[in-house]
FIDREN-275393 format. One line per 3 residues: number of its first residue (from 0); their letters; for each residue x, y, z of C-alpha. Coordinates in nm, 4 decimals. Layout:
N
NUM> A> X/Y/Z | ...
This chain:
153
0> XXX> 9.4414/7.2683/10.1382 | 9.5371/7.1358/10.4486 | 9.5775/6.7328/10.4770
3> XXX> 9.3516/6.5502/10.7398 | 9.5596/6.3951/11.0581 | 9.8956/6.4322/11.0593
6> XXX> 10.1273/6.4442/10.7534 | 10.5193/6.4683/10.7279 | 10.6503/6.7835/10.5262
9> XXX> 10.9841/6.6326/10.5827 | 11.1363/6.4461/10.8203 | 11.1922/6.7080/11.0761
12> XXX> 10.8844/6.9127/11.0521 | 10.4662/6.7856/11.0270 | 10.1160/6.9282/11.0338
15> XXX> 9.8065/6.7980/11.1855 | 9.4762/6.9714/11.0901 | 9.2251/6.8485/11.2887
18> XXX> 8.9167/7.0384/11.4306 | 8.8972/7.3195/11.1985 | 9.3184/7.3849/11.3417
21> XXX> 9.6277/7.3460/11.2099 | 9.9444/7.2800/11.3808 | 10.2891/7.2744/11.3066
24> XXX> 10.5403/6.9911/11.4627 | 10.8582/7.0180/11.4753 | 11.0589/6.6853/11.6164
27> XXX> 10.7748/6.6313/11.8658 | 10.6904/6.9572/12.0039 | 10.4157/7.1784/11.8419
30> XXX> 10.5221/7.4875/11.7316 | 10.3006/7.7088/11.5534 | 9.9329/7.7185/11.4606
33> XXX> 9.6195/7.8483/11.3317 | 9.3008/7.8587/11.1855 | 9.2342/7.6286/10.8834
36> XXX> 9.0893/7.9385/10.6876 | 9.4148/8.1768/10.8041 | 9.5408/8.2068/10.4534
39> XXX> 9.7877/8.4850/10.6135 | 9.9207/8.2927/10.9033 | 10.0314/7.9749/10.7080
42> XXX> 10.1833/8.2157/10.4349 | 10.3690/8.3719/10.7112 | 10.4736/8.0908/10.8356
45> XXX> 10.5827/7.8413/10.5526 | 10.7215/8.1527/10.4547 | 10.9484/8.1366/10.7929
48> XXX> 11.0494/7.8042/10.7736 | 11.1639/7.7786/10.4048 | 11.3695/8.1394/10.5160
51> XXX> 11.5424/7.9536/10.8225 | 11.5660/7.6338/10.6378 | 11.3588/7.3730/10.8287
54> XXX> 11.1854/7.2971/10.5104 | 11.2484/7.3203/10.1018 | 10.9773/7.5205/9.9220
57> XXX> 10.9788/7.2010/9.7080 | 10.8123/7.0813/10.0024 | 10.5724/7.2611/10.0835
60> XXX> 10.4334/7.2598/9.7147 | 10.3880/6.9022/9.7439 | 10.2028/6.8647/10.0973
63> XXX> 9.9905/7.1664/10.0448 | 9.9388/7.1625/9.6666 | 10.0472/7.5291/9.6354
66> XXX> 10.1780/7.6920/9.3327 | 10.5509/7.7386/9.3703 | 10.5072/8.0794/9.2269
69> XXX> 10.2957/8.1330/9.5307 | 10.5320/7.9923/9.7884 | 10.8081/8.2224/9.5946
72> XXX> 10.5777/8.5670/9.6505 | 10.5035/8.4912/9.9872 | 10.9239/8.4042/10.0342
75> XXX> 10.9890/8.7167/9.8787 | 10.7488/8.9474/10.1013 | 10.9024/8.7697/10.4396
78> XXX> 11.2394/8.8394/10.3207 | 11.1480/9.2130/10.1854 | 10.8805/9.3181/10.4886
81> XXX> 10.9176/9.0594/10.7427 | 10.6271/8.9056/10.9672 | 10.4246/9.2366/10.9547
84> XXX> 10.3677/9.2421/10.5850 | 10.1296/8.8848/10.5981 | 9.9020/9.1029/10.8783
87> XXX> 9.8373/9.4493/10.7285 | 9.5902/9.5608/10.5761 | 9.6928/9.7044/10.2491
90> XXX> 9.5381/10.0543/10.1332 | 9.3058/9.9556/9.8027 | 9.3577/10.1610/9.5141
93> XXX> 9.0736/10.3509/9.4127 | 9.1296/10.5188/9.1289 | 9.0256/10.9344/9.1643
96> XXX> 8.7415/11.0116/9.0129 | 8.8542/11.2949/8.7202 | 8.4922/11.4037/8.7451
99> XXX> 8.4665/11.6685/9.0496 | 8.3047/11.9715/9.1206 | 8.2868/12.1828/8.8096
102> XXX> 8.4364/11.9208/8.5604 | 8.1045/11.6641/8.7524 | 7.8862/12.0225/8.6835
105> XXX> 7.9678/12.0554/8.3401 | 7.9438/11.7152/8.3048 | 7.6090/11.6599/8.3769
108> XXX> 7.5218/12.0315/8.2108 | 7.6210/11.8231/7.8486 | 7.4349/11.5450/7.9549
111> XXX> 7.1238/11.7608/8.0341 | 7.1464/11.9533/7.6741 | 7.1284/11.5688/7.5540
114> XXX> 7.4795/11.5061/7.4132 | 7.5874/11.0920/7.4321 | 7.8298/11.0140/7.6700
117> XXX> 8.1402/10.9329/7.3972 | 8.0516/11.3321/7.3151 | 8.0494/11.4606/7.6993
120> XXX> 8.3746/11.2496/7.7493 | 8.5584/11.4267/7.4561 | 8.4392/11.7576/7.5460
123> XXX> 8.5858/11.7067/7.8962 | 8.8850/11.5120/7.8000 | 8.8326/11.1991/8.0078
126> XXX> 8.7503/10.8264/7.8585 | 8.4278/10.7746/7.7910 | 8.4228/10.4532/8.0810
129> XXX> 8.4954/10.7971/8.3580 | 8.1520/10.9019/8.2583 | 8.0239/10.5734/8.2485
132> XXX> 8.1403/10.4957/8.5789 | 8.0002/10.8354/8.6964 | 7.7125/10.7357/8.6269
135> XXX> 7.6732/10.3841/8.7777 | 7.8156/10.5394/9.0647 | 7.5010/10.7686/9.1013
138> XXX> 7.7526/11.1206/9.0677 | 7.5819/11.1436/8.7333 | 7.2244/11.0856/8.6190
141> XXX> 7.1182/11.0522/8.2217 | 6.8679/11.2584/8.1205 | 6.4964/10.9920/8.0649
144> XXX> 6.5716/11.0564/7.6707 | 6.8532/10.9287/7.6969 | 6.8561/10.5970/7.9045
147> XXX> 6.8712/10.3019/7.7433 | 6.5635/10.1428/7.5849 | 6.4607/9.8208/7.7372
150> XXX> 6.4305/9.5414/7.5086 | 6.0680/9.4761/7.3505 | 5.8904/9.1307/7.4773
């Protein structure tokens, strides 16, 4: 993404990578920089500079081959959350399993007296994929006459 030596963004403001670092220039004095692979950082701060208005977002699309949607979400997440936003690490949603204690119990009960999953699942009142997932995750076993055949060679 980033170009090799150093390459204008405008006529104020440059960027050298070199040796796995990039750095920002602005008139002749560096001012920011980071790690080639720091996605975050130069988010952040092409984010920073289109904000104060050292550079266009037009520009940075064309030196760093970015989607301008991209340079828009990341504008919109300075603007919203500030610095702070690029460098937190953002709770992943898991979704909560429907299938705990007794509902799991019961669950597996059906499962036991051999009824197919799509049966289980309506019993219970959850999608069929919650069982599914259940048991992929190892929360719920199939009973041997029911696993899936393997194919014959």
């Amino acid at each position: 993404m980033f170009p090799a030596g150093v390459t204008e963004i405008n006529n104020r403001v440059a960027v050298e990578a070199k040796d796995g670092q990039v750095c920002y220039v602005h008139g002749h004095l560096p001012v920011f920089q980071h790690e080639e692979t720091d996605v975050r950082s130069f988010r952040m701060f092409t984010s920073q500079m289109i904000e104060t208005g050292t550079v266009k977002p037009r520009e940075i699309v064309e030196t760093f081959g970015v989607p301008m949607v991209t340079v828009k979400r990341y504008m919109k997440v300075y603007r919203k959350h500030g610095v702070q936003a690029f460098y937190e690490t953002k709770p992943r949603h898991s979704s909560a399993s429907k299938l705990k204690g007794e509902t799991l119990e019961r669950a597996q009960q059906l499962l036991d007296q051999g009824q197919s999953v799509p049966e289980v699942a309506e019993e219970l009142n959850v999608l069929g994929n919650t069982v599914h997932k259940a048991i992929r995750a190892g929360r719920l076993r199939r009973p041997p006459s029911q696993k899936k055949a393997s194919p014959q060679q």
